[in-house]
N, C-alpha and C positions, 0 to 999 in steps of 0.2 A: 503611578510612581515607580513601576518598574525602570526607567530609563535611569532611576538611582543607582541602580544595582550596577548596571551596566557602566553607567561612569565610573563607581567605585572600581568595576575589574578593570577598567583601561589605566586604572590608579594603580594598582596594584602590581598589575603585570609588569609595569615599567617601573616602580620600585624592587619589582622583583631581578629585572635586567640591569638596573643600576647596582645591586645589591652584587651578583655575580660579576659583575664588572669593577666591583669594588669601589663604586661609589668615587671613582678618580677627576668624575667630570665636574667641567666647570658649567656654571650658571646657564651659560646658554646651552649645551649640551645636555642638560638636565630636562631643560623646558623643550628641547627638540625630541627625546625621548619619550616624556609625560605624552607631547601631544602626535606623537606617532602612533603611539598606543591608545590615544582617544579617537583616531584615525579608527586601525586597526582592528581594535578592540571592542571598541565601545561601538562606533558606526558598523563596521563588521555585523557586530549580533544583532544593531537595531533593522540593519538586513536580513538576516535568517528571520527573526522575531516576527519582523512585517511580514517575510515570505508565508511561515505557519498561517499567523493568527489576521491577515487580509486576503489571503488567495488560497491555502491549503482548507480552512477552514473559518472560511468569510462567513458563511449562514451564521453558523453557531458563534462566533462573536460579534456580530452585529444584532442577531437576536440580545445575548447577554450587554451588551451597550444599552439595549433600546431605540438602536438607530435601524433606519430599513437598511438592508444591504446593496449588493449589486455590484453592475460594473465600474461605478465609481470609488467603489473602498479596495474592487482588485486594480484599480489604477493606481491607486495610493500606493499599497502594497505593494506595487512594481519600483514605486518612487522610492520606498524604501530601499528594496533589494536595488538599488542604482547609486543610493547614497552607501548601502553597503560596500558593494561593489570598489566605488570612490576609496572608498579608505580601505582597503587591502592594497587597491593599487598604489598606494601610498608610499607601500612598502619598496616598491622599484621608481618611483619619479617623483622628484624632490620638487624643490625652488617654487615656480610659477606653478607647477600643479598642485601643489599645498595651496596656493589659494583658491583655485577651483573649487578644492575639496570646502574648504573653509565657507567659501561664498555659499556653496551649496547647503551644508550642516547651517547657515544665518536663515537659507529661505527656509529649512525642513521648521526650525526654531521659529520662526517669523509663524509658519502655519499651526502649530501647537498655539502660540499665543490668540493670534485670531478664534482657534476651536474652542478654544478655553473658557475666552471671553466670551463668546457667542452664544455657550451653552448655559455660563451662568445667566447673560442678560435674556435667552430665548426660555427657561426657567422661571427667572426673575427669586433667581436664589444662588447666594454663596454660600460655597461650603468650603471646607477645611481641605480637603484633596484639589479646588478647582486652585484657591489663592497660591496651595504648596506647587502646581503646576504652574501655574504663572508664574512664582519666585525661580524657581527651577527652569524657565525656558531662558530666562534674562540672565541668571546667575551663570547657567553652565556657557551661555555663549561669552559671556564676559572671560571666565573661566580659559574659552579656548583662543579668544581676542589677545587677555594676557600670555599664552604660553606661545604665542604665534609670535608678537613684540619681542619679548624677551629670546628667541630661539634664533632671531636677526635670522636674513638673508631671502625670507619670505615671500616678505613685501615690496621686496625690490622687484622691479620690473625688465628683463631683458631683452 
């Protein structure tokens, strides 16, 4: 459930830009900032994040998971630091790369969900953390669906 945290500071930070900016924007400037900083912000650390704890020190949390480790959890980890990547560059290429960015944060979303579900039915137990993960893969990309509509000029195609 860390990836709460991390949405919460892409919330934040850009409440905190609107605040210094004195909060003059209209509607759709509002939701172009929130989701620059869930860009930024939030895909940002889930890059460093992945980088640490899949490639810096893969053994030791895949041990602590209970999954074997290997070259497949430092590939993951690369996917990460790539979806990182994506949303810094955010910060200099608008319009049509916003939705690369976007497409890409569906599939990372898309593969949480699958992990999710996999582990409870290869288990054959739900628990409290698997379901809050599954609410939370569906919710946040709704979340960034909404702020992408609202921020217009995105989804237009040139």
């Amino acid at each position: 459930m860390w990836f709460l945290l991390l949405w919460g500071l892409g919330i934040v930070s850009a409440v905190v830009q609107l605040w210094i900016n004195g909060f003059s924007a209209n509607t759709s400037e509002i939701a172009n900032v929130l989701l620059l900083h869930q860009f930024v912000v939030t895909f940002g650390l889930v890059g460093v994040i992945g980088f640490i704890y899949n490639i810096a020190i893969a053994d030791r949390t895949a041990s602590q998971l209970g999954w074997p480790g290997g070259p497949f959890q430092v590939k993951y980890g690369f996917s990460q630091v790539g979806l990182g990547v994506m949303g810094i560059m955010a910060i200099w290429f608008h319009g049509n790369f916003w939705v690369g960015v976007l497409v890409t944060m569906y599939i990372y979303g898309l593969s949480g969900l699958w992990s999710h579900t996999y582990v409870m039915i290869k288990n054959k137990k739900v628990d409290a953390d698997s379901i809050g993960n599954l609410i939370m893969d569906v919710v946040y990309q709704t979340f960034i669906t909404v702020l992408s509509i609202m921020a217009g000029g995105i989804w237009v195609f040139n």
